[in-house]
C-alpha positions, 0 to 999 in steps of 0.5 A, spaced: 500 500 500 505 504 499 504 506 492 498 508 493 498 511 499 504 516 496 499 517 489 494 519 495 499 524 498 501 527 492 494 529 488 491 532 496 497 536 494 494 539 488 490 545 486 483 542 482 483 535 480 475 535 477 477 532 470 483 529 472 482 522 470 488 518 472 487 521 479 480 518 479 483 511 477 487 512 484 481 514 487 477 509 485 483 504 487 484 507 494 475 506 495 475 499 492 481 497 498 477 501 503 471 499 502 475 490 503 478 493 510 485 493 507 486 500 509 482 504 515 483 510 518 486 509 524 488 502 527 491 498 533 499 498 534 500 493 541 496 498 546 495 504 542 491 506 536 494 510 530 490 515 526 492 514 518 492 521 516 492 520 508 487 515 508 483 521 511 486 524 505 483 519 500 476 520 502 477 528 502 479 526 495 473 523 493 469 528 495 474 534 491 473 529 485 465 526 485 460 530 481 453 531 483 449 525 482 442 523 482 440 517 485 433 513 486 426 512 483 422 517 479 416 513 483 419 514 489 425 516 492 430 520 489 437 523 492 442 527 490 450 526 493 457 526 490 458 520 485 464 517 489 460 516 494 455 512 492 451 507 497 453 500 497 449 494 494 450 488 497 449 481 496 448 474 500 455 472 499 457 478 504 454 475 510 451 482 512 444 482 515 441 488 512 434 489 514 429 492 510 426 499 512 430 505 510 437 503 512 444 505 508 452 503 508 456 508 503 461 506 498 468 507 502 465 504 509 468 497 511 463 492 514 464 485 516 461 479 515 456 476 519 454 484 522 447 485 523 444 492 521 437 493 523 433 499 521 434 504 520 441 505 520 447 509 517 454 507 516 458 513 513 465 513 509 471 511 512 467 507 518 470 500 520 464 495 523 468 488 525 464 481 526 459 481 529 457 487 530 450 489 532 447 496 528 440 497 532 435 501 529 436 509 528 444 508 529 449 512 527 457 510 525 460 516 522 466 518 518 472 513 519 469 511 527 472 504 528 467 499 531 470 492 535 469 485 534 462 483 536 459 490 539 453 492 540 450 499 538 443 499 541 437 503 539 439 511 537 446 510 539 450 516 536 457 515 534 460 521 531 465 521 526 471 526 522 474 527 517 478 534 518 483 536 520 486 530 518 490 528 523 484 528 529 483 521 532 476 518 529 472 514 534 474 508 537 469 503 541 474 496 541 472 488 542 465 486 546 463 493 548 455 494 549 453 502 547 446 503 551 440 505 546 441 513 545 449 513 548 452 518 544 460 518 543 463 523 540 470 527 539 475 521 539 473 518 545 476 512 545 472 506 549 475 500 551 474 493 550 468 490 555 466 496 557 459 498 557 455 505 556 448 505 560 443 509 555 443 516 555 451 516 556 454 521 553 462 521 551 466 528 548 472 531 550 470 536 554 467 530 559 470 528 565 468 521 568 468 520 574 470 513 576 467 511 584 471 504 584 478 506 583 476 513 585 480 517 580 478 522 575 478 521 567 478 527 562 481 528 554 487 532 554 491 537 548 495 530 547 490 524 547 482 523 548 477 521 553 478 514 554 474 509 558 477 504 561 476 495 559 470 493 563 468 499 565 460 500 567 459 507 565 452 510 567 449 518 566 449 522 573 450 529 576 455 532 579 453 539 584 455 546 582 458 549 589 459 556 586 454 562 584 448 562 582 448 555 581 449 552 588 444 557 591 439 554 586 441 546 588 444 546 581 447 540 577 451 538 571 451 532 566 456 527 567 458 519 566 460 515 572 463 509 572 459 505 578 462 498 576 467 493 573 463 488 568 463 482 572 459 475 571 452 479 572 454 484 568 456 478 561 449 475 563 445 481 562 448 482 555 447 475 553 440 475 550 444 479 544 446 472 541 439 469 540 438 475 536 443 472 531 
């Protein structure tokens, strides 16, 4: 991949590149291996994860080379976005359960085999979605998020993607990680493997997590994201204002708590995700 890498890095470079037809041959190439999961946006290295600037590059590319394109039925619904960027069409020999309803996987995105996409559901451009993964009804994998090995995005999660700047860190939610229904996890966060988001967490880079267990404080600093801890059971709770106006009024501010550590109680609650296999 390294020819490809520096063809990408070399036309990003460049001023317009609208009718350039060798640069859309390389694209193209650049999407077909994005889309088989032989290149992604970011990607472990022992215990820390690596942001792929040029293939954040690549997709930004895409977009400078697509033109405007019409898509859909006349007899019923029409859309119209880049032609780099077309949606995926899938077929039985790629393992994926896409229920019918209203959901959509762009071209670019990596999506394993036996991942389950209930409707509806949006995977967007440079995501990586592993085995196994459950995508639930109204949930979102944004632009280069990388999903884990058998995780659950229950209903209504939102997982946020980026593109620019270049070298931000995209979402990453690692192995068996259970995201509760309308969790939002944005900004970098970087949840690791077996942790668990009770519904209605909500992870960016301005939260700090408050952990109960080890008694210790966790916040994103100019270096590095927000990180949950593996096995960590994160749930919505609130701390008090102690100054001002607010503490006069008894006032209170959003933030997650870890509360536990996933244990043999914590595995037998999440079980029932297999039989929906």
């Amino acid at each position: 991949m390294n020819d490809l890498k520096a063809a990408i890095e070399e036309l990003a470079s460049r001023g317009p590149l609208k009718r350039d037809c060798r640069a859309r041959e390389l694209f193209l190439e650049f999407r077909d291996a994005l889309t088989h999961g032989e290149i992604r946006a970011a990607e472990k290295d022992n215990d820390s994860w690596r942001v792929n600037t040029w293939v954040k590059q690549g997709i930004l590319l895409g977009f400078r080379l697509g033109q405007l394109s019409e898509t859909g039925s006349e007899a019923g619904l029409s859309f119209v976005d880049k032609d780099t960027f077309p949606l995926r069409r899938w077929q039985t020999r790629d393992g994926v359960r896409l229920v019918p309803g209203g959901s959509s996987v762009r071209v670019g995105a990596y999506v394993a085999e036996s991942v389950v996409c209930m409707p509806p559901m949006f995977i967007n451009v440079g995501a990586y979605v592993d085995h196994g993964v459950m995508v639930d009804s109204h949930a979102l994998v944004g632009s280069c998020a990388q999903i884990g090995k058998r995780v659950h995005l229950s209903a209504g999660a939102q997982v946020g993607g980026v593109l620019e700047p270049i070298n931000a860190r995209p979402v990453i939610i690692e192995d068996e990680v259970l995201v509760g229904g309308n969790c939002g996890v944005y900004e970098g966060t970087l949840v690791r493997a077996r942790a668990v988001l009770g519904a209605g967490t909500i992870l960016t880079r301005g939260t700090p997590v408050y952990d109960v267990v080890r008694g210790q404080v966790y916040r994103a600093t100019a270096a590095d994201p927000l990180e949950i801890p593996e096995r960590a059971v994160v749930v919505p709770g609130a701390r008090a204002v102690t100054q001002g106006k607010a503490a006069e009024w008894n006032l209170s501010l959003y933030t997650p708590v870890i509360i536990k550590y996933r244990d043999e109680q914590t595995d037998r609650s999440v079980e029932l995700e297999e039989l929906l296999r």
